[in-house]
Each structure stands twice: as C-alpha cells, then as structure tokens.
N, C-alpha and C positions, 0 to 999 in steps of 0.2 A: 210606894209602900212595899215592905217586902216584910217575910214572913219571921218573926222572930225565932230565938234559936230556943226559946220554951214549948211556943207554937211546934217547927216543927221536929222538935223531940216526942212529941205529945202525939203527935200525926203517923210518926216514926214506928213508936210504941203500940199505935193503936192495933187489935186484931181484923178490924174491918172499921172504913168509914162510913156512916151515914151522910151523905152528901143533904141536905134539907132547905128551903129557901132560909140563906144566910145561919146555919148552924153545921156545925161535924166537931164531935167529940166532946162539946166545952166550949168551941172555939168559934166564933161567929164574926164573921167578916163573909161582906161581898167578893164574890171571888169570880173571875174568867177562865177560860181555857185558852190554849195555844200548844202548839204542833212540840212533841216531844223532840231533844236534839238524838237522831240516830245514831250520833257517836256514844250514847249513853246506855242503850237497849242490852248492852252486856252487863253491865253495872245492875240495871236493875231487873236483870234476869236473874242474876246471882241474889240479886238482896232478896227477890221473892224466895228461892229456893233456902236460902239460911233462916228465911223467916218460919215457912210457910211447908217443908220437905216431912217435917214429921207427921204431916197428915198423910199420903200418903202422892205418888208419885200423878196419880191422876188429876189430882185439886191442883197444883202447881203446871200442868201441863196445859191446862186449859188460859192460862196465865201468861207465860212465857213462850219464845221461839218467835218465828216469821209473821205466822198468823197474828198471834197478839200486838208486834212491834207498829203493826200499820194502824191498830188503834189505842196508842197508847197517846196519853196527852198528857201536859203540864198543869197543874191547876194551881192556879197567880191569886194573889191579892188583889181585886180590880182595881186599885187605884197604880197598879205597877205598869211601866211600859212594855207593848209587848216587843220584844225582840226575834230576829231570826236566829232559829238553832243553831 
C-alpha cells in the first residue's frame, strides 16, 4: 500500500500533523516508521523553510540542519514494504 496523491497532498498542505492511534488530518491508516533516505535531508530542509520561514527564523531552526537530520524519519503506510534509503 502506498499513500495516495490526495492523501499526500492533504499531508503536504497540512500546518502541523496530529499523529493519533490510526488518524492525522482526515486521514486514517495504520502507519510505520523507517529511517529517512539522507540523500533527501536537503529537499526537506528547504520544503520546511518555503513552508514554515514566515514564522520566523527560530521555529524552522529547531526543525532543520544536522541535529534534526538524525531524527528525522519516514512515516509508511504499514501495509508498504520497508525498504532501505
């Protein structure tokens, strides 16, 4: 299973998610975690910062860089295989 392109438009859009046993935004699916691919940590550095920079330079810092890249993770549809990054 893998996530529709409504789903994650919807995900995309959102201002923050509620993670909740089996619900976020609308959207309710069992879901897993697995290890972010580090070749992507730029990627979604920037998308924080286009998202998220109008607030101001401190909320995004807390988010982004070194420190946050080591915990940053992928969150799967559980029925999806997991793969390596």
């Amino acid at each position: 299973m893998t996530w529709t392109a409504d789903q994650l438009a919807r995900i995309g859009e959102a201002e923050e998610l509620h993670l909740a046993p089996r619900r976020t935004d609308g959207i309710e699916a069992d879901v897993s975690f697995a290890e972010a691919d580090p070749d992507a940590q730029t990627a979604i550095d920037a998308a924080y910062h286009a998202k998220y920079d109008r607030y101001g330079p401190t909320i995004v810092s807390h988010v982004t860089g070194p420190g946050a890249h080591a915990v940053t993770v992928r969150l799967l549809p559980a029925q999806e295989e997991r793969t390596s990054p």
